[in-house]
C-alpha positions in Angstrom: 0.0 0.0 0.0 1.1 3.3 -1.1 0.6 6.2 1.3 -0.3 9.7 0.6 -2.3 12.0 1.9 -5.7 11.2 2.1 -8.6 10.9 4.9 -9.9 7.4 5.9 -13.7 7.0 7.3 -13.6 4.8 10.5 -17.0 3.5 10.9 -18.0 2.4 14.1 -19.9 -1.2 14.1 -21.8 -3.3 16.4 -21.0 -6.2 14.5 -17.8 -6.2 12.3 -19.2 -9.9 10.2 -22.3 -7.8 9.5 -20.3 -4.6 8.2 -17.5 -6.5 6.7 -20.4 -8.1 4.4 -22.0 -5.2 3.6 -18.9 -3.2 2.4 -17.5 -6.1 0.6 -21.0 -5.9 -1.8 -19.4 -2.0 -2.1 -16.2 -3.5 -3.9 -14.3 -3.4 -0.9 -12.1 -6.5 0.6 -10.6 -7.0 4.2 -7.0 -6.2 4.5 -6.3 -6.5 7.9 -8.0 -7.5 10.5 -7.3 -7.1 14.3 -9.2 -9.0 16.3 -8.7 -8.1 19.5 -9.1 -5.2 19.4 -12.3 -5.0 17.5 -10.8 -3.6 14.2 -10.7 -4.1 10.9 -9.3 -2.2 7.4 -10.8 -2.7 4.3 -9.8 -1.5 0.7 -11.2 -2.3 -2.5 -8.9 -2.2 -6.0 -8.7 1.3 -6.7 -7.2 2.8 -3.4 -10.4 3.6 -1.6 -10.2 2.5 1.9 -12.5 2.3 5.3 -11.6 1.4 8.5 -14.4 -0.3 10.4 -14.2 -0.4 14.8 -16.1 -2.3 16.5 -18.5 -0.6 19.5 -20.9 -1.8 22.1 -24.6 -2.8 21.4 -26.6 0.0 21.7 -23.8 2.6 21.4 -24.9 3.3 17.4 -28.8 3.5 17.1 -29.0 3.1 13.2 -32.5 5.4 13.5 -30.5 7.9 14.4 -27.4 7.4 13.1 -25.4 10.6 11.8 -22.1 9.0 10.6 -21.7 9.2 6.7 -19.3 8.3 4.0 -19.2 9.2 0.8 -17.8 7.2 -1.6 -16.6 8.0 -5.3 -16.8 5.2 -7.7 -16.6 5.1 -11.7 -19.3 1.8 -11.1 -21.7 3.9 -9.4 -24.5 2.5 -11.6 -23.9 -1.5 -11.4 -23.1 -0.9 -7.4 -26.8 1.0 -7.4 -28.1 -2.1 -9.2 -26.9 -4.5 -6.6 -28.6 -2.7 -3.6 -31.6 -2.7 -6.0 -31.2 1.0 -6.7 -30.9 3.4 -9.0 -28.2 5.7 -9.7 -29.7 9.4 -10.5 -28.3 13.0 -11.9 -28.0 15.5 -9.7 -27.9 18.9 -9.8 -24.4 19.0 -8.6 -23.5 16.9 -11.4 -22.8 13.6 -10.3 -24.3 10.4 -10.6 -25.2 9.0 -7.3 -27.8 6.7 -4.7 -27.6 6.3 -1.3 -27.6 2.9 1.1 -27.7 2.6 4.6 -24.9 0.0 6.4 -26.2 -2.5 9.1 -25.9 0.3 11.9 -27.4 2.8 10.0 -24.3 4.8 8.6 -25.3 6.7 5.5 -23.6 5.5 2.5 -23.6 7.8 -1.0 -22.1 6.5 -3.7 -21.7 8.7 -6.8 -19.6 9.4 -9.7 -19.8 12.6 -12.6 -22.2 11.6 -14.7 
């Protein structure tokens, strides 16, 4: 892995088998995985990378979850399809749909369209 300056989401998780599965239908494969201490990295083929941590049930209530990512990818519209979305224009001129992650983290996905 390269490094350069760039900023990594850490996404807190009541259960890390849950999230891992979820990001992994995003593209993204684990990397390294700590287990002890509840924490595990995740990049996919391109460079993007999350971090995900693992907390106590009950500390994230996905209804009122305010953690976000937002994710740039050039398959926007196939990763859309596989949530059974669909990718829209938007005024800001970038494809893009949004998915929520088992503890309710917003995930946006877009691309320029």
């Amino acid at each position: 892995m390269e490094f350069g300056q760039r900023a990594v989401p850490i996404i807190p998780c009541s259960d890390l088998d849950e999230s891992q599965a979820f990001y992994e239908r995003l593209g993204f494969a684990l990397t390294s995985n700590y287990e002890a201490q509840g924490y595990r990295i995740l990049d996919d083929p391109r460079g993007a990378s999350l971090h995900l941590t693992r907390v106590d049930a009950g500390w994230v209530d996905p209804e009122r979850n305010a953690h976000g990512i937002y994710f740039y990818s050039e398959d926007v519209e196939a990763l859309a399809a596989a949530f059974g979305a669909q990718a829209q224009l938007k005024p800001w001129g970038l494809k893009e749909f949004a998915v929520s992650d088992p503890d309710g983290t917003l995930v946006r996905v877009g691309w320029p369209g």
